[in-house]
PyMOL CGO cylinders between C-alpha atoms (Angstrom):
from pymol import cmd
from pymol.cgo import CYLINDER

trace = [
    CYLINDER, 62.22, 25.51, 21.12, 61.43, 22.02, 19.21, 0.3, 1, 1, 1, 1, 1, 1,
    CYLINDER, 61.43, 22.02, 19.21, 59.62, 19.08, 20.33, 0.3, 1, 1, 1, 1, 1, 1,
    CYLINDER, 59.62, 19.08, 20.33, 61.21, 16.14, 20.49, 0.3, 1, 1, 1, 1, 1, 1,
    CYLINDER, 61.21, 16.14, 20.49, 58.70, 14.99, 18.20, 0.3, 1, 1, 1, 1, 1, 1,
    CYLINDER, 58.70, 14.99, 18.20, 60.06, 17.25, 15.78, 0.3, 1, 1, 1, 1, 1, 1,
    CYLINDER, 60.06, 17.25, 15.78, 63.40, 16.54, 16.07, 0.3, 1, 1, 1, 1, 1, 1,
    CYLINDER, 63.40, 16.54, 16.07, 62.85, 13.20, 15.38, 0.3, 1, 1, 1, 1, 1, 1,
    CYLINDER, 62.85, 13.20, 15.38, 60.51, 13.63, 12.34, 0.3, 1, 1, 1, 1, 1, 1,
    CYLINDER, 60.51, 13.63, 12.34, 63.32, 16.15, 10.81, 0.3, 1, 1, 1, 1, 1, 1,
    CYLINDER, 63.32, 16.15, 10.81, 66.02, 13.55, 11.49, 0.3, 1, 1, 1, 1, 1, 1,
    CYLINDER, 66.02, 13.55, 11.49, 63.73, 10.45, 10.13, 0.3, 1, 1, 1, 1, 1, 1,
    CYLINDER, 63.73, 10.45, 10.13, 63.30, 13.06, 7.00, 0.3, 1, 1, 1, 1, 1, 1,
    CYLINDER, 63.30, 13.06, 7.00, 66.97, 14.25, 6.49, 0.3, 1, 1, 1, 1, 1, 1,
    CYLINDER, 66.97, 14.25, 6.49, 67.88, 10.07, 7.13, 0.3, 1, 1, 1, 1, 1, 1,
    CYLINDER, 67.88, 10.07, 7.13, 65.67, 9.32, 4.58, 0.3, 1, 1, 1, 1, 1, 1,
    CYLINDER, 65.67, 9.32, 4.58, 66.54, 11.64, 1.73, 0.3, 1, 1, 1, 1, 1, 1,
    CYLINDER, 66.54, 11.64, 1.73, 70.13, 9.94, 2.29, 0.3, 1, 1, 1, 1, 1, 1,
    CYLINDER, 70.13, 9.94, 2.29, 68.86, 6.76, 2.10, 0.3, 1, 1, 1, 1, 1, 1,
    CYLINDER, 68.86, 6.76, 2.10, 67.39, 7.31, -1.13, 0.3, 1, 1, 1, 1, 1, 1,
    CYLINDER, 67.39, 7.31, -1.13, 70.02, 9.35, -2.08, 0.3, 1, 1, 1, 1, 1, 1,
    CYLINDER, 70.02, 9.35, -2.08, 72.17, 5.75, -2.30, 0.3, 1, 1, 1, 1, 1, 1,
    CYLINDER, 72.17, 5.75, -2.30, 69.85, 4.10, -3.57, 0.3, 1, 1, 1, 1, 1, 1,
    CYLINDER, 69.85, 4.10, -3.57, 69.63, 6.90, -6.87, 0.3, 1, 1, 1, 1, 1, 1,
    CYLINDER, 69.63, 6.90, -6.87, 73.84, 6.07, -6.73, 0.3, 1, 1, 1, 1, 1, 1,
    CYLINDER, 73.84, 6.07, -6.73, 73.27, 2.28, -7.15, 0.3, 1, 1, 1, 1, 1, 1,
    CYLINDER, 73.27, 2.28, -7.15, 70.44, 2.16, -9.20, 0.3, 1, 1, 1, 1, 1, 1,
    CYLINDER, 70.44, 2.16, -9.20, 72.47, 4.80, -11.99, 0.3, 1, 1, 1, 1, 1, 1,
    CYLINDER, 72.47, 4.80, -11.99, 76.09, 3.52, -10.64, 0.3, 1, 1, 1, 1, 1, 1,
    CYLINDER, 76.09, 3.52, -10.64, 77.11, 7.46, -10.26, 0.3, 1, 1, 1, 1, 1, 1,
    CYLINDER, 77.11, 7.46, -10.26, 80.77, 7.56, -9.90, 0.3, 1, 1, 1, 1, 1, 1,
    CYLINDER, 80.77, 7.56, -9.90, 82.18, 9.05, -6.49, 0.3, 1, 1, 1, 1, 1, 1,
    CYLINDER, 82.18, 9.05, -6.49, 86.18, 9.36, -5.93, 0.3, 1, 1, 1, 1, 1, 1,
    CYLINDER, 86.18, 9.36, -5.93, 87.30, 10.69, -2.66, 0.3, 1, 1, 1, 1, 1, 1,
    CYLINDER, 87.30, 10.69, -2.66, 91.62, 11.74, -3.97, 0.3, 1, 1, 1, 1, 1, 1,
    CYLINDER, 91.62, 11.74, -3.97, 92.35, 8.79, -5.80, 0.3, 1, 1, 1, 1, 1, 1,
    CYLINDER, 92.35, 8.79, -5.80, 89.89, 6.24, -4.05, 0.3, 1, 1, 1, 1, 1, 1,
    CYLINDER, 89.89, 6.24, -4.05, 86.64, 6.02, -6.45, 0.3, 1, 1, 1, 1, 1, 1,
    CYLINDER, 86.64, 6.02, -6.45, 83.99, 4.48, -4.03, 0.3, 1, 1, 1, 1, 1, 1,
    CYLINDER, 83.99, 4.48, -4.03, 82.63, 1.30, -4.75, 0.3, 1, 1, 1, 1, 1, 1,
    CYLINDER, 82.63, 1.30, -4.75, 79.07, 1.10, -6.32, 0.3, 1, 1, 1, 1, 1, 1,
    CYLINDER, 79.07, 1.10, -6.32, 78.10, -1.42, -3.74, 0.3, 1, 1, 1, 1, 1, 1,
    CYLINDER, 78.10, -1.42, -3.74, 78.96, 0.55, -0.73, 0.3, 1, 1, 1, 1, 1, 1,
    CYLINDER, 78.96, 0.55, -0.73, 76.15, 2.90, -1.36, 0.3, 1, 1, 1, 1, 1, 1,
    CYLINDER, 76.15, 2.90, -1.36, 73.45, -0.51, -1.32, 0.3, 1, 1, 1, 1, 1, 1,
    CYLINDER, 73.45, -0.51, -1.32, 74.57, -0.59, 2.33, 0.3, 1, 1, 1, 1, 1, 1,
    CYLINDER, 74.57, -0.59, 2.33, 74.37, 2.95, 3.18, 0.3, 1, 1, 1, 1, 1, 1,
    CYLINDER, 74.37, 2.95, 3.18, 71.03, 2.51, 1.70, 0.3, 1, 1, 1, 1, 1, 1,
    CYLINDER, 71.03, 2.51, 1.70, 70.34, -0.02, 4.40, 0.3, 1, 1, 1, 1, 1, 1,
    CYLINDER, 70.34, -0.02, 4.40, 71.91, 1.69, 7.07, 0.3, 1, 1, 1, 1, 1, 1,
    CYLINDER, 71.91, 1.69, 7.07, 70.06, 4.88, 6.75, 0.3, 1, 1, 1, 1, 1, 1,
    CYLINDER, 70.06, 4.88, 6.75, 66.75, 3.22, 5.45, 0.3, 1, 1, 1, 1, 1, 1,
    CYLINDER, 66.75, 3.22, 5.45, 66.85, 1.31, 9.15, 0.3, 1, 1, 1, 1, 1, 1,
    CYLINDER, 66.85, 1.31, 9.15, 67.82, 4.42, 10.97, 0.3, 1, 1, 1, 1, 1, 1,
    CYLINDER, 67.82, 4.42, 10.97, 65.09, 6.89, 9.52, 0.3, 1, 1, 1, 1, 1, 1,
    CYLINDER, 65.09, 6.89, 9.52, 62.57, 3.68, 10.52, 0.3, 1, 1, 1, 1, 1, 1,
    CYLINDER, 62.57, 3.68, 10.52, 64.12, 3.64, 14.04, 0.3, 1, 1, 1, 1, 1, 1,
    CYLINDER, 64.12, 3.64, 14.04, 63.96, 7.35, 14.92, 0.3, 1, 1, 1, 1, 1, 1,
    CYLINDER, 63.96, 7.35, 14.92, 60.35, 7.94, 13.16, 0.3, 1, 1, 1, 1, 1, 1,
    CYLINDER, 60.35, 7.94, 13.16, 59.16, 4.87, 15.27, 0.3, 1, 1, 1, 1, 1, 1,
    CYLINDER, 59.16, 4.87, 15.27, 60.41, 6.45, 17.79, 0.3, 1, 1, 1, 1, 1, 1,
    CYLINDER, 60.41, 6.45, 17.79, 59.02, 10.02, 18.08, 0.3, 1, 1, 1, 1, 1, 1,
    CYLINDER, 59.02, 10.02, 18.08, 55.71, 8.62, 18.97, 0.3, 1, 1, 1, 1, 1, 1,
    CYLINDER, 55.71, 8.62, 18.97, 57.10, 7.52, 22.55, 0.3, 1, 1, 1, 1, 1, 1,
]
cmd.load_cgo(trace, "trace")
């Protein structure tokens, strides 16, 4: 069975690969449409954020 330590490194990883994955999507304005809703450029700076935060939070985290 996992550590918790290791959970939480994994999950910092995996949030962090999404992170940057939004950032790639802003930076090169990839187009994403979901039916006929294209997703706004800008929404992706914000899931940047929100993950970038996140993956901080949980690594920080692991030590405790």
């Amino acid at each position: 069975m996992l550590k918790h330590q290791t959970i939480h490194l994994i999950v910092a990883v995996l949030l962090a690969v999404g992170s940057i994955a939004h950032l790639l999507r802003f930076i090169y304005g990839i187009p994403i449409t979901f039916g006929n809703w294209q997703v706004p450029v800008w929404l992706s700076f914000v899931g940047f954020l929100i993950a970038g935060y996140l993956s901080i939070i949980v690594y920080k985290s692991r030590k405790k």
